[in-house]
NUDO-661864 format. One line per 8 residues: number of its first residue (from 0); their letters; for each residue x, y, z of C-alpha. Coordinates in Angstrom, 3 decimals, m for minus. Example, Ala and Ser with C-alpha at 12.3 -4.5 7.8 and 13.67 -1.06 7.14 Angstrom:
# NUDO-661864
0) AS) 12.300,m4.500,7.800; 13.670,m1.060,7.140
***
This chain:
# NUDO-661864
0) XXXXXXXX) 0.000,0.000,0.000; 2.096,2.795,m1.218; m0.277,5.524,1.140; 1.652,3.883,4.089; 4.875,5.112,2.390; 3.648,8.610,2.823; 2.365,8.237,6.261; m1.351,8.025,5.655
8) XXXXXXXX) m2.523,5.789,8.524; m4.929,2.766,7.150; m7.401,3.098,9.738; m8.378,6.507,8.647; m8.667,5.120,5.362; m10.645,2.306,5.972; m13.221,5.061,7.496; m12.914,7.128,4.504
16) XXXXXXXX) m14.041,4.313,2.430; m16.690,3.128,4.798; m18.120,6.516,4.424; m17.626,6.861,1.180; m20.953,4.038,0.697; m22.969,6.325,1.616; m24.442,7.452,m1.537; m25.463,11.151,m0.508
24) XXXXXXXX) m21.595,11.317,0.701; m20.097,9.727,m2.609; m22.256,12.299,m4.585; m20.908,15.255,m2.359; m17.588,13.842,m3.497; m18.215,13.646,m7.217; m19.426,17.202,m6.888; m15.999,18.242,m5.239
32) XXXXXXXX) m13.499,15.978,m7.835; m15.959,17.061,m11.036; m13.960,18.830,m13.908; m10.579,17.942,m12.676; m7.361,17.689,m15.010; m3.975,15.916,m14.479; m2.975,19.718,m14.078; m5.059,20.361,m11.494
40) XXXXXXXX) m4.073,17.492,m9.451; m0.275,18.580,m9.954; m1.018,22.058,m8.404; m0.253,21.869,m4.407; m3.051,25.031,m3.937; m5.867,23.350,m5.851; m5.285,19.794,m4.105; m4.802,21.249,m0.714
48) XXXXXXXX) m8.404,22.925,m1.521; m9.510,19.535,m2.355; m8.159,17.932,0.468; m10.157,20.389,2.897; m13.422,20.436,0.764; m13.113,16.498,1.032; m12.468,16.361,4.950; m15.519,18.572,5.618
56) XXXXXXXX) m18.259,16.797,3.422; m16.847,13.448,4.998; m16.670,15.029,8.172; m12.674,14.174,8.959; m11.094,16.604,10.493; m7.330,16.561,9.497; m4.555,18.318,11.203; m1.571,19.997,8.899
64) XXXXXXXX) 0.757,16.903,9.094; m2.311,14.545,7.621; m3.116,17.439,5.206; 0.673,18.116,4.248; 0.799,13.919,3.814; m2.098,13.483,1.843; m1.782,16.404,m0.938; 2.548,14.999,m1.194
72) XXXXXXXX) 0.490,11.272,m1.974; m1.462,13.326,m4.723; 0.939,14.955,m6.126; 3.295,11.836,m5.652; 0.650,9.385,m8.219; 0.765,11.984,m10.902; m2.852,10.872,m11.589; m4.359,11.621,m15.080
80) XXXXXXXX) m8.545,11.129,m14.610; m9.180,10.533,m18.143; m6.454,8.040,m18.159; m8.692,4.582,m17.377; m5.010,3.199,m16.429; m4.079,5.199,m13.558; m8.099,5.140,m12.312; m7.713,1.778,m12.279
88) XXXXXXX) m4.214,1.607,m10.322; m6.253,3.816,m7.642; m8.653,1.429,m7.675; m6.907,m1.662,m7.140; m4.793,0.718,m4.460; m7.869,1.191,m2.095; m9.701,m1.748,m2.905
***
């Protein structure tokens, strides 16, 4: 689980996936990530403005060391959402 490598804890993403089955939550979620490039993703600003828009609608409070760690992951996958590939690697990531 490369997330470990940047010292994302699993248990707080085993609750982010548990409440990400909620369907009113996933759809706050889609509304958040909708429109999104591979540039986007690559600028710290907009992620870290992701990161926080996420927390709040999934109710996660995160201090500045989980923030910092989770926008260097982002930034780290160099993720491309219209490339099927790298949504799949996600995928099979946090499965």
């Amino acid at each position: 689980m490369s997330y470990t490598k940047f010292g994302i804890r699993p248990e707080f993403v085993e609750r982010v996936k548990v409440k990400m089955k909620n369907p009113v939550v996933k759809e706050r979620i889609k509304q958040v990530v909708n429109g999104l490039t591979k540039y986007d993703l690559q600028d710290r600003v907009k992620v870290r403005r992701i990161v926080r828009q996420a927390s709040s609608v999934l109710n996660e409070p995160l201090n500045e060391v989980q923030e910092e760690q989770i926008v260097a992951f982002v930034l780290a996958q160099k993720i491309d959402p219209n490339n099927t590939l790298h949504l799949l690697k996600l995928w099979a990531m946090f499965r």
